[in-house]
VMD Tcl script that draws the C-alpha trace (Angstrom):
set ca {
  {171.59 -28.00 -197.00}
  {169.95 -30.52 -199.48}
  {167.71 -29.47 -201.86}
  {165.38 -31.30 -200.67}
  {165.50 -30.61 -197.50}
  {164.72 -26.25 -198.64}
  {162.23 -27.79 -200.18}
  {160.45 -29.63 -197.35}
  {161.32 -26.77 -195.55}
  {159.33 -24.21 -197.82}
  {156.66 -26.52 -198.02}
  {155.97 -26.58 -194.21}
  {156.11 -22.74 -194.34}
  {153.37 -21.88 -197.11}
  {151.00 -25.00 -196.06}
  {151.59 -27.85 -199.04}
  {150.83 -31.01 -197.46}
  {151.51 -33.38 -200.47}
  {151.23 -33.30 -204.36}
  {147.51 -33.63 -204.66}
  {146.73 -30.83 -202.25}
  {145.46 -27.38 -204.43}
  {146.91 -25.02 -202.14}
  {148.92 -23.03 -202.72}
  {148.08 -22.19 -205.80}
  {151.72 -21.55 -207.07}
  {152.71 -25.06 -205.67}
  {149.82 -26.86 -207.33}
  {150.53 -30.08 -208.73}
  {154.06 -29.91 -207.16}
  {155.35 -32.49 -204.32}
  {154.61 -31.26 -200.68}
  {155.42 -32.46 -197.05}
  {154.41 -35.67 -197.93}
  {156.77 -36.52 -200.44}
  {159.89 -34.38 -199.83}
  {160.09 -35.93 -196.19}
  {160.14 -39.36 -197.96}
  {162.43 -38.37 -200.12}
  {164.81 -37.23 -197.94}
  {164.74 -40.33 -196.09}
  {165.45 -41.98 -198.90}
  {168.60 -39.94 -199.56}
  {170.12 -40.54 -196.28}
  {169.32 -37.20 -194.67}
  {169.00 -38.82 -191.07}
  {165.46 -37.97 -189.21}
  {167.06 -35.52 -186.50}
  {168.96 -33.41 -189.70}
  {165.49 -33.62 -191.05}
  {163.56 -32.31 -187.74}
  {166.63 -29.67 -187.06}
  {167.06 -28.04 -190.53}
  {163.46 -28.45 -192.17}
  {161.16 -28.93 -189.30}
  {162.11 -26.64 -186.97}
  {162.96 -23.91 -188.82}
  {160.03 -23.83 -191.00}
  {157.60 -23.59 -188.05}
  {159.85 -21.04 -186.28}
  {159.32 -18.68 -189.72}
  {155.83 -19.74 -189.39}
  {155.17 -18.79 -185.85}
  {157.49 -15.09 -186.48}
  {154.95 -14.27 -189.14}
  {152.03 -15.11 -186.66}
  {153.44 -12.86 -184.19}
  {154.04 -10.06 -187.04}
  {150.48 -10.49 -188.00}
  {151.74 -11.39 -191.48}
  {149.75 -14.89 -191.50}
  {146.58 -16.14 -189.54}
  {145.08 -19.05 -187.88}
  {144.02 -20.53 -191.00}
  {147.23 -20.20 -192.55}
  {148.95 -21.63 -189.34}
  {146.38 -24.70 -189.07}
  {147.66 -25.44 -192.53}
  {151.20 -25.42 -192.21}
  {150.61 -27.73 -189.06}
  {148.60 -30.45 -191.33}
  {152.14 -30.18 -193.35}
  {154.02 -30.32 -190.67}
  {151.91 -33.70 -189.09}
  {152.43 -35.07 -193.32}
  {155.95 -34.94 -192.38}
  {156.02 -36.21 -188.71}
  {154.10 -39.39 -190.11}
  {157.46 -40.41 -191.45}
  {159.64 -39.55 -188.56}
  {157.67 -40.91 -185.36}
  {159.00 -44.33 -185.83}
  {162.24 -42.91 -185.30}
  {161.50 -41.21 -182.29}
  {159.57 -43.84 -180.75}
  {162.74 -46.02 -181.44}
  {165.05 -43.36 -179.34}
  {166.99 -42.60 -182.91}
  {165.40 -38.55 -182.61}
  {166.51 -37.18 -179.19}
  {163.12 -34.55 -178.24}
  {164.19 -31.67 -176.36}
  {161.65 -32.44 -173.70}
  {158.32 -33.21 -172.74}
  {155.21 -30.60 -172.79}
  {152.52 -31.42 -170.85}
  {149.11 -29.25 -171.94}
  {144.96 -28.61 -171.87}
  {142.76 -26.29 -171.50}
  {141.39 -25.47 -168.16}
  {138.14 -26.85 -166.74}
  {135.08 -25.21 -167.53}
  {136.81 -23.98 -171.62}
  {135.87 -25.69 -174.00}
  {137.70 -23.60 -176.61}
  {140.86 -25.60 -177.92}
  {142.09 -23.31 -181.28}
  {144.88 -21.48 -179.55}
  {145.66 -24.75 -177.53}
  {146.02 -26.71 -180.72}
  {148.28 -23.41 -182.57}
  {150.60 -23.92 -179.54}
  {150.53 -27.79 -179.73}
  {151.64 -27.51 -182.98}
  {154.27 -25.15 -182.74}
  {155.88 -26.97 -179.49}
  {156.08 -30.03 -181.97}
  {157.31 -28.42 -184.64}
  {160.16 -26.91 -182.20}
  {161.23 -30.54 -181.40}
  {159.01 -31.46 -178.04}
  {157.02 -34.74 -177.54}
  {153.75 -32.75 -176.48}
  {151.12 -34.79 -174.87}
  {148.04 -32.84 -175.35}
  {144.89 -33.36 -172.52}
  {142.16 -32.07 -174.44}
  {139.74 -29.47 -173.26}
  {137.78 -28.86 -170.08}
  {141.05 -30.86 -167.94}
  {140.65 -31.50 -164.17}
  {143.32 -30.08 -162.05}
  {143.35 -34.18 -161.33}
  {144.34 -35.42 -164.93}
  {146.87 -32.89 -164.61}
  {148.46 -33.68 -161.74}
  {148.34 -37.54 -162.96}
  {150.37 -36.53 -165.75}
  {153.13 -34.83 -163.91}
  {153.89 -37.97 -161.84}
  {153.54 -40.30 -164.92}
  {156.24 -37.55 -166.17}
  {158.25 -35.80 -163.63}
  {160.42 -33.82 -165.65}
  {157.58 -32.23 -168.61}
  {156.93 -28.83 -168.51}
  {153.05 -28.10 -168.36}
  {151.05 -25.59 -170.13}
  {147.42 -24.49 -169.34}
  {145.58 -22.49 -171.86}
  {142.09 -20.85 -171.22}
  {140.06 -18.58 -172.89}
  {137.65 -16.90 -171.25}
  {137.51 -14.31 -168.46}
  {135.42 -16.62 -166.57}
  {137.51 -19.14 -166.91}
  {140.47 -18.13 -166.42}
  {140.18 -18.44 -162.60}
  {139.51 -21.78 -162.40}
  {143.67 -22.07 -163.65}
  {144.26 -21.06 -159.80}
  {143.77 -24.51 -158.44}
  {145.02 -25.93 -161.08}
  {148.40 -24.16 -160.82}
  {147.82 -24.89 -157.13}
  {147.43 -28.97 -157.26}
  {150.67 -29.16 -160.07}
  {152.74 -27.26 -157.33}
  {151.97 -29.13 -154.64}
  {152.38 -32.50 -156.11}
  {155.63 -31.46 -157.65}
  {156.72 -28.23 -156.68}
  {159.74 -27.82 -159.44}
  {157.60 -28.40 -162.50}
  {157.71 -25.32 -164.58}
  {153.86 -24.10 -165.55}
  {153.18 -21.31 -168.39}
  {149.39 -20.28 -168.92}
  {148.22 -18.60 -171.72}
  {144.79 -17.26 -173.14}
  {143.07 -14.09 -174.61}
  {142.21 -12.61 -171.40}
  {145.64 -13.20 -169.36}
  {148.40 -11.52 -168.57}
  {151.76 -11.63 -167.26}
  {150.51 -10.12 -163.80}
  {148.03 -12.48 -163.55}
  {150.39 -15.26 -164.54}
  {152.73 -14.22 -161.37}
  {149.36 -14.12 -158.84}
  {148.12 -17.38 -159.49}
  {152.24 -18.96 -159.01}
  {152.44 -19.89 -162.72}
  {155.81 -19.65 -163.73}
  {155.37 -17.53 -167.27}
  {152.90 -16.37 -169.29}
  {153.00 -16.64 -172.96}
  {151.19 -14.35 -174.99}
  {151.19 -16.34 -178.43}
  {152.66 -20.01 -179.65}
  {156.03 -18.38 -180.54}
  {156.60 -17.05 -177.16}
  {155.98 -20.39 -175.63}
  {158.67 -21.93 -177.76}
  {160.98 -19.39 -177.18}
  {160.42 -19.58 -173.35}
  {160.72 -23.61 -173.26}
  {164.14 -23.10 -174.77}
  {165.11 -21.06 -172.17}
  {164.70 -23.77 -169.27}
  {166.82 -26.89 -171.69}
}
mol new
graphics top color blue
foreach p $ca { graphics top sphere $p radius 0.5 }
foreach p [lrange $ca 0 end-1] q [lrange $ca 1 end] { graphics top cylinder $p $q radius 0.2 }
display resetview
């Protein structure tokens, strides 16, 4: 692998989103994201080498210290704004078809949540794993849902809540997806879920951090 590439790669993992970013402090006043994904263009590496050996990785190590409880949201919300630094420079390949995504992810947080931090932890890591993610916001109608399903018949949807008292309202939302399109895969996820509950309301998995969603979505390419 390039040089720069274990570069990019390590800069993704500890959070350095371009040279004139101050943390971290033992990278200061060295390139980041920014610059190393530029770079690497520059070189030749092609966009898909970039997303498969950099990209990828780097928010896989990311999301295994998450689960390990060696890092924390603030620590993941900054590796993501490196991550986006790089993605600037690769979305015109992918909207051009040259970067194949592994698939689509559909996602938002139930009606009635307004909370959006672990939605946004997963958005990023699904990204980061190689999905187009197309992200409905908070407080999403089992309608704007089901809309999206038919505009994309083969994503995988994700529904996120956080709150005992709303984690109900995911039943007719589970509901509407399956009977619209019964062979669309759903995975909820949310403080006060659980696998049991998952299975009772005819979700399809439950995932109980961003690294288990990834790991589950690669089960079903």
């Amino acid at each position: 692998m390039s040089t720069t590439l274990e570069k990019l790669l390590e800069s993704i993992e500890l959070g350095k989103v371009n040279q004139a970013a101050p943390f971290p402090p033992q990278l200061k006043g060295q390139p980041g994201a920014d610059e190393y994904t530029k770079t690497a263009l520059e070189e030749g590496v092609s966009p898909t080498d970039i997303m498969n050996l950099a990209l990828i990785p780097a928010m896989d190590k990311v999301g295994q210290k998450f689960s390990e409880h060696k890092i924390f949201v603030p620590q993941m919300l900054i590796s993501a704004k490196a991550m986006n630094a790089s993605m600037v420079h690769l979305k015109p390949y992918f909207q051009a078809g040259e970067v194949k995504r592994k698939g689509t992810f559909i996602i938002g947080t139930v009606f009635g949540d307004l909370h959006d931090i672990g939605k946004n932890l997963v958005v990023m890591m699904i990204e980061g794993a190689g999905w187009e993610v197309i992200d409905l916001g908070i407080d999403v109608q089992p309608e704007k849902f089901t809309e999206k399903v038919q505009e994309h018949p083969d994503a995988v949807v994700g529904i996120s809540a956080l709150l005992t008292t709303t984690m109900n309202n995911m039943t007719p939302v589970v509901k509407a997806i399956k009977d619209v399109s019964p062979k669309t895969k759903i995975v909820v996820g949310g403080a006060p879920l659980s696998s049991d509950f998952a299975q009772a309301i005819g979700a399809d998995a439950y995932a109980k951090d961003p690294q288990e969603s990834v790991k589950w979505l690669d089960t079903l390419i």
